[in-house]
C-alpha angles and dihedrals in degrees: 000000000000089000099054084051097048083053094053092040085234108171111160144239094299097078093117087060111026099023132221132345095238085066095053106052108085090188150338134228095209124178108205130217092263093057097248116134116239116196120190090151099152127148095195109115088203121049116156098170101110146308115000102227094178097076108059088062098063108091098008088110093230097298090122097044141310124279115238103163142012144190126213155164118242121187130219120285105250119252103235138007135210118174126187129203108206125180112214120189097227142016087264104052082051092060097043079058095053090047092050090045089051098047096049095030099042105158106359089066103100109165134015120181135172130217119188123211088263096059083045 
């Protein structure tokens, strides 16, 4: 299941937290069209020796190869969770709130969606 993530560059819902997907894979196993094994299994979270392969993978959707393992770092689960559920009459008041959110929230903000009154 994480490979087929890795090639979707489907990170969740926790971007605004944790980041993108493409920071938190340390390496990818990948097999190519053509059969051939490509190992970039690293667990280093800083390589500078060349070219960084991996990353062309995430997010190719699996034109390049498929994904058959990966390495990552995972944080910590948090401690504890609150989560709010706010209405806003328009799509600006819905951006003052997220400003707002993300000045007095900073870092603890981990996630922020929006539902309209049609996906209600």
């Amino acid at each position: 299941m994480i490979g087929g993530n890795v090639s979707t560059n489907a990170g969740g819902i926790r971007l605004l937290r944790y980041g993108s997907l493409h920071g938190s894979v340390l390496g990818l196993e990948v097999v190519t069209g053509e059969g051939k094994v490509m190992d970039t299994l690293y667990s280093m979270r800083k390589d500078n020796t060349g070219f960084d392969l991996k990353q062309l993978f995430i997010g190719a959707e699996g034109s390049l190869g498929v994904v058959t393992k990966v390495a990552m770092h995972v944080p910590p689960l948090p401690k504890n969770q609150s989560v709010c559920y706010l209405a806003c009459d328009n799509f600006e008041d819905i951006l003052g709130l997220y400003r707002l959110a993300r000045q007095e929230l900073s870092e603890i903000l981990s996630a922020f969606e929006v539902q309209d009154s049609y996906t209600l």
